[in-house]
GUMISE-641140 format. One record per residue (C-alpha): x, y, z. Coordinates in steps of 0.02 Angstrom, whole numbers, plus 50000, padded with zeros to 5 digits. Layout:
<<X,Y,Z>>,
...
***
This chain:
<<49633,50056,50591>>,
<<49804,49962,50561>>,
<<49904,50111,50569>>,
<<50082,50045,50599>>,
<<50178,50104,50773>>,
<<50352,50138,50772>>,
<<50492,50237,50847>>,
<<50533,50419,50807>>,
<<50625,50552,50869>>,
<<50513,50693,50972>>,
<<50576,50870,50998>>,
<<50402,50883,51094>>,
<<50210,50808,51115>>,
<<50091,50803,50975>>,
<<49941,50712,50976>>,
<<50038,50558,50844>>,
<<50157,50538,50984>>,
<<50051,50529,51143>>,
<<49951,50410,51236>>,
<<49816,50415,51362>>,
<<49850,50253,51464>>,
<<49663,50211,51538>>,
<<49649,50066,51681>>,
<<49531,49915,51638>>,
<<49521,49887,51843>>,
<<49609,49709,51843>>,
<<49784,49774,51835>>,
<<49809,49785,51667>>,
<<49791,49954,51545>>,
<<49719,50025,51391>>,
<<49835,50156,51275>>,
<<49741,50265,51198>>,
<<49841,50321,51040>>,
<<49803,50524,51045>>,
<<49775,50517,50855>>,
<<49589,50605,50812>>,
<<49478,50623,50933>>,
<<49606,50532,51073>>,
<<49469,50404,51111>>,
<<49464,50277,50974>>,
<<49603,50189,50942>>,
<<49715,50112,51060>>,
<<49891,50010,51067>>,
<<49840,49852,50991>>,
<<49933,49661,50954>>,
<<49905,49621,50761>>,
<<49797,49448,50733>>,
<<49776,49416,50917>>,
<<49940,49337,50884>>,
<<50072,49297,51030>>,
<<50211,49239,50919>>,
<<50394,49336,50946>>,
<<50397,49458,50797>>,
<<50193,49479,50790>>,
<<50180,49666,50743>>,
<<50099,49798,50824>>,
<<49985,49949,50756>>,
<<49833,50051,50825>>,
<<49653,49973,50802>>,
<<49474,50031,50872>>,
<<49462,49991,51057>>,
<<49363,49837,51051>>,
<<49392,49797,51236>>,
<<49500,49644,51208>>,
<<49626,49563,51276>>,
<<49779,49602,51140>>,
<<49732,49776,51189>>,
<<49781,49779,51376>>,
<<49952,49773,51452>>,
<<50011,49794,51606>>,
<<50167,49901,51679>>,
<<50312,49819,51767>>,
<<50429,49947,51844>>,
<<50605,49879,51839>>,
<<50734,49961,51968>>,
<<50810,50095,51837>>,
<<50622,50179,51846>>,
<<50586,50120,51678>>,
<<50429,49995,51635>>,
<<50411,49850,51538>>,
<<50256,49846,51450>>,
<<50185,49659,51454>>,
<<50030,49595,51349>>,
<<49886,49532,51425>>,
<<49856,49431,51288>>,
<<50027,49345,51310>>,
<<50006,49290,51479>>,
<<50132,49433,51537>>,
<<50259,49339,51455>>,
<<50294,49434,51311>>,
<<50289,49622,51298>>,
<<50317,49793,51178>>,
<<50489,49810,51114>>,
<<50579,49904,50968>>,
<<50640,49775,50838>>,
<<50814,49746,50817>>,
<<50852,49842,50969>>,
<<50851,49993,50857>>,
<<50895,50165,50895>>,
<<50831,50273,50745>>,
<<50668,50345,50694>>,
<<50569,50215,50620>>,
<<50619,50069,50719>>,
<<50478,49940,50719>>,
<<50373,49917,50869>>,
<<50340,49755,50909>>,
<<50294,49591,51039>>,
<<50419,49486,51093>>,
<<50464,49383,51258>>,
<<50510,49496,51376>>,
<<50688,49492,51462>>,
<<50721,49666,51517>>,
<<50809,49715,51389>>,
<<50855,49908,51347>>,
<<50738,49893,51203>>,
<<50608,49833,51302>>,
<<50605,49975,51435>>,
<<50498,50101,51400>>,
<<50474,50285,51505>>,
<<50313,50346,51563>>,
<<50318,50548,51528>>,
<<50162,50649,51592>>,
<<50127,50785,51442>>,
<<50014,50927,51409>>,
<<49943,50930,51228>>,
<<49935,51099,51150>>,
<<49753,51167,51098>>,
<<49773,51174,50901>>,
<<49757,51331,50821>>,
<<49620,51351,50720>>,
<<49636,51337,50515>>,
<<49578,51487,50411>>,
<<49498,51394,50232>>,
<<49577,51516,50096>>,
<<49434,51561,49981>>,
<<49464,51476,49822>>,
<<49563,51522,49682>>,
<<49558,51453,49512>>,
<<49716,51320,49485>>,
<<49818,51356,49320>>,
<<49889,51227,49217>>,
<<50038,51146,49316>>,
<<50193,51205,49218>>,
<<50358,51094,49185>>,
<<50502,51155,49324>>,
<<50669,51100,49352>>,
<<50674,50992,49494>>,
<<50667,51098,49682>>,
<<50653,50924,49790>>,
<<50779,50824,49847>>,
<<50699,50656,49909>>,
<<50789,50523,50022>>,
<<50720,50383,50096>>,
<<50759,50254,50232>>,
<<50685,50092,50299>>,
<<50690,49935,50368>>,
<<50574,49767,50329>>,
<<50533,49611,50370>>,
<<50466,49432,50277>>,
<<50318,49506,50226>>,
<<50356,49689,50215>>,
<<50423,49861,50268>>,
<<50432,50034,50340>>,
<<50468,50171,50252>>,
<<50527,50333,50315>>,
<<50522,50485,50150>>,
<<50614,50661,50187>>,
<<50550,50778,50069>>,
<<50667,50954,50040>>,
<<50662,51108,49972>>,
<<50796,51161,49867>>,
<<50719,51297,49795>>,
<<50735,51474,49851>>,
<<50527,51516,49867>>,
<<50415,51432,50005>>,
<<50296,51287,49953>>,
<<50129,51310,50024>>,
<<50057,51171,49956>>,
<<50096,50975,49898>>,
<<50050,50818,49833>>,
<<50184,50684,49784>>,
<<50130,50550,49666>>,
<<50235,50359,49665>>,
<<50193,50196,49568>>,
<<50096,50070,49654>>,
<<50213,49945,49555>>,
<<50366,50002,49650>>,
<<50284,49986,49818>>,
<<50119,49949,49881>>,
<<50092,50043,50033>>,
<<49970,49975,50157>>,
<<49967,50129,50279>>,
<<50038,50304,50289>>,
<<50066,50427,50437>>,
<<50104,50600,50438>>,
<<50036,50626,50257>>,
<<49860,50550,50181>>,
<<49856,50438,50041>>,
<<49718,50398,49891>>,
<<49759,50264,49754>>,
<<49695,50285,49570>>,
<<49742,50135,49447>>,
<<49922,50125,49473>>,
<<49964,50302,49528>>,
<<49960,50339,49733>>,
<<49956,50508,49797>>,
<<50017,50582,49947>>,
<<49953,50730,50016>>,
<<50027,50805,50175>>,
<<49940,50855,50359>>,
<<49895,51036,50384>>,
<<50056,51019,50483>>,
<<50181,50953,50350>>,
<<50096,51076,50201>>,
<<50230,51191,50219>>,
<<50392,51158,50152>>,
<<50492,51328,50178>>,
<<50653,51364,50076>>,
<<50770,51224,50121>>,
<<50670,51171,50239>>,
<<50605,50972,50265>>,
<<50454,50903,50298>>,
<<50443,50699,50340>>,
<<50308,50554,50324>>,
<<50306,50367,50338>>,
<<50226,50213,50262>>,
<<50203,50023,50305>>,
<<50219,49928,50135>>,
<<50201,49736,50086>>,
<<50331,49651,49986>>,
<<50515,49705,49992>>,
<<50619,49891,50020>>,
<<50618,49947,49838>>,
<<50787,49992,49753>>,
<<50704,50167,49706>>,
<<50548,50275,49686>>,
<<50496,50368,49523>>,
<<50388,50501,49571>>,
<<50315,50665,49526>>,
<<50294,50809,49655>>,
<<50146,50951,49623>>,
<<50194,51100,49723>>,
<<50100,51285,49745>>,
<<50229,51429,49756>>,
<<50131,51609,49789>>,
<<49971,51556,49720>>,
<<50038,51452,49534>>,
<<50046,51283,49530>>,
<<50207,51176,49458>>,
<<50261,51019,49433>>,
<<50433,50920,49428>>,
<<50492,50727,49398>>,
<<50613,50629,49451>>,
<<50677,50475,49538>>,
<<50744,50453,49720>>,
<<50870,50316,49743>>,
<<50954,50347,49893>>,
<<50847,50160,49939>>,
***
């Protein structure tokens, strides 16, 4: 619940970038985010709010009305998506009229703009394939490496906080089969995470990737994003845990590309 929604490029469907749009029978529509088991949590308007700027994530379908929208088809074959709960006045739009991946999904009054037309694109979701558990192996004491990430970072906020979009690469010249990146809860306090998992302890968060991210082959990237309070940090000390063929390491540093 609360998961942010933003813009990001798509080379093709996964289930984080699909939706299963669901008539409620009065004209208006459900989005069904595609996320777990593709029934639970839909498109939703933070706060039941209808201000310009309200922000907009994916909550439990609770059958309401900041959860239904309805599709106008302007003439270029695109929609605009308008909220029920607005009085179809105001509808989905990327922030800032924002072109990149991680532009901020939001409500605003709706005009027609470009960033405020939105394609409807019937998909196919692959069936996953299923995950072999490795039988488990005894871990040995991480061991001090010289650094084999490079980490850069790019966002953009607002008054009360930000998104965060975190490249992770490998430098090295051995495949990492395994991850976990740990940051400081002092230099940002994330609120929600997609495309990785996240657990706090005291002041340390970690970050562990998807079964699809868990890979990072030889200079090779892997990607993730978070929705923070406060403000876009000036840079992230972290420490990145990483299995190559079975042995566990561990390097430090600090990212400020921010």
């Amino acid at each position: 619940n609360s998961t942010n929604v933003q813009q990001w490029g798509a080379s093709s469907a996964a289930s984080y970038n699909t939706w299963k749009v669901v008539s409620t029978g009065d004209g208006y529509y459900k989005l069904y985010s595609q996320v777990g088991d593709g029934n639970t949590y839909v498109l939703d308007i933070a706060g039941m709010k209808t201000a310009d700027g309200t922000n907009v994530l994916i909550y439990t379908d609770k059958g309401s009305s900041n959860q239904m929208f309805k599709f106008v088809k302007n003439s270029d074959g695109t929609y605009g998506i308008l909220s029920k709960l607005a009085g179809d006045v105001s509808g989905i739009e990327i922030a800032s009229s924002s072109t990149g991946s991680g532009g901020n999904v939001q409500l605003y009054q709706y005009t027609g703009s470009a960033n405020q037309k939105w394609t409807l694109e019937k998909v196919t979701l692959a069936t996953p394939t299923p995950v072999v558990t490795p039988t488990p192996v005894v871990t040995p004491t991480p061991a001090a490496q010289t650094s084999v990430l490079d980490i850069t970072a790019s966002g953009s906020g607002w008054s009360t906080g930000y998104n965060l979009n975190v490249t992770l690469k490998n430098t090295s010249s051995s495949n990492i089969t395994s991850w976990k990146l740990y940051l400081q809860k002092s230099e940002t306090d994330i609120t929600n995470i997609w495309c990785a998992k996240m657990s706090t302890t005291g002041t340390t968060i970690e970050i562990t990737p998807e079964s699809y991210t868990s890979n990072i082959y030889s200079g090779g990237t892997v990607s993730f994003g978070f929705g923070a309070n406060g403000t876009i940090p000036t840079k992230l000390t972290y420490k990145f845990v990483y299995v190559v063929n079975g042995t566990e390491y561990t390097c430090q540093g600090t990212d400020s590309s921010l």
